[in-house]
C-alpha positions, -999 to +999 in steps of 0.1 A: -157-936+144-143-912+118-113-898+122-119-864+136-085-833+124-082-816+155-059-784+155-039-775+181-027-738+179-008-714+200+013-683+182+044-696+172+032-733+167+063-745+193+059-740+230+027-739+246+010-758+218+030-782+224+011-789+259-020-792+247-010-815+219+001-839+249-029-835+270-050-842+237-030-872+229-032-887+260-068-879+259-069-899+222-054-930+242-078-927+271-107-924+254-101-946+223-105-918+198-093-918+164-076-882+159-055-870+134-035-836+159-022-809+139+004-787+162+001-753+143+002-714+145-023-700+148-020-678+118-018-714+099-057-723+109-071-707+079-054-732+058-074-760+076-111-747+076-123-774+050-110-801+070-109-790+106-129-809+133-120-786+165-094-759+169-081-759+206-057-730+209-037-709+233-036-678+213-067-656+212-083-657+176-115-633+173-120-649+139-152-670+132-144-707+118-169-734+107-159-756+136-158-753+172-127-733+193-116-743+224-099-718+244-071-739+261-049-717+284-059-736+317-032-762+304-008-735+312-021-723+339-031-757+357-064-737+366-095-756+348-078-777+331-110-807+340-135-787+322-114-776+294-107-817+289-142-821+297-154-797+264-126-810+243-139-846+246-177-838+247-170-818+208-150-847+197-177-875+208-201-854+185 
């Protein structure tokens, strides 16, 4: 399996991001996926559209990218957080 870059954005790049970065990773170990997790800002994503597999980010972005965007504020809230996993892992088993 290729080694999917998957971005994992919030505003400052520090706190909430950093939630979602350890819900993907443990998702990476789970699964047996081969991911190369980029904790970022989200004014950083631009920087990454040529080599971007997902972006899953806290922050809202109303910009349009060549790769999927996974809203990811049920980690935060605890509310959702199954289907948000669920659509994370069904983008990255593409």
């Amino acid at each position: 399996m290729k080694k999917k870059q998957v971005l994992v954005a919030c505003g400052a790049g520090i706190a909430t991001s950093t939630v979602v970065n350890g819900a993907i990773e443990d998702m990476e170990k789970e699964h047996g996926l081969n991911l190369d997790i980029r904790q970022i800002k989200i004014a950083e994503v631009s920087s990454y559209v040529d080599t971007a597999d997902l972006l899953v980010t806290t922050a809202m972005t109303k910009k349009e990218y060549p790769f999927p965007v996974i809203n990811a504020r049920s980690f935060l809230t605890g509310i959702g957080t199954d289907e948000t996993k669920k659509q994370i892992l069904e983008e990255l088993q593409k």
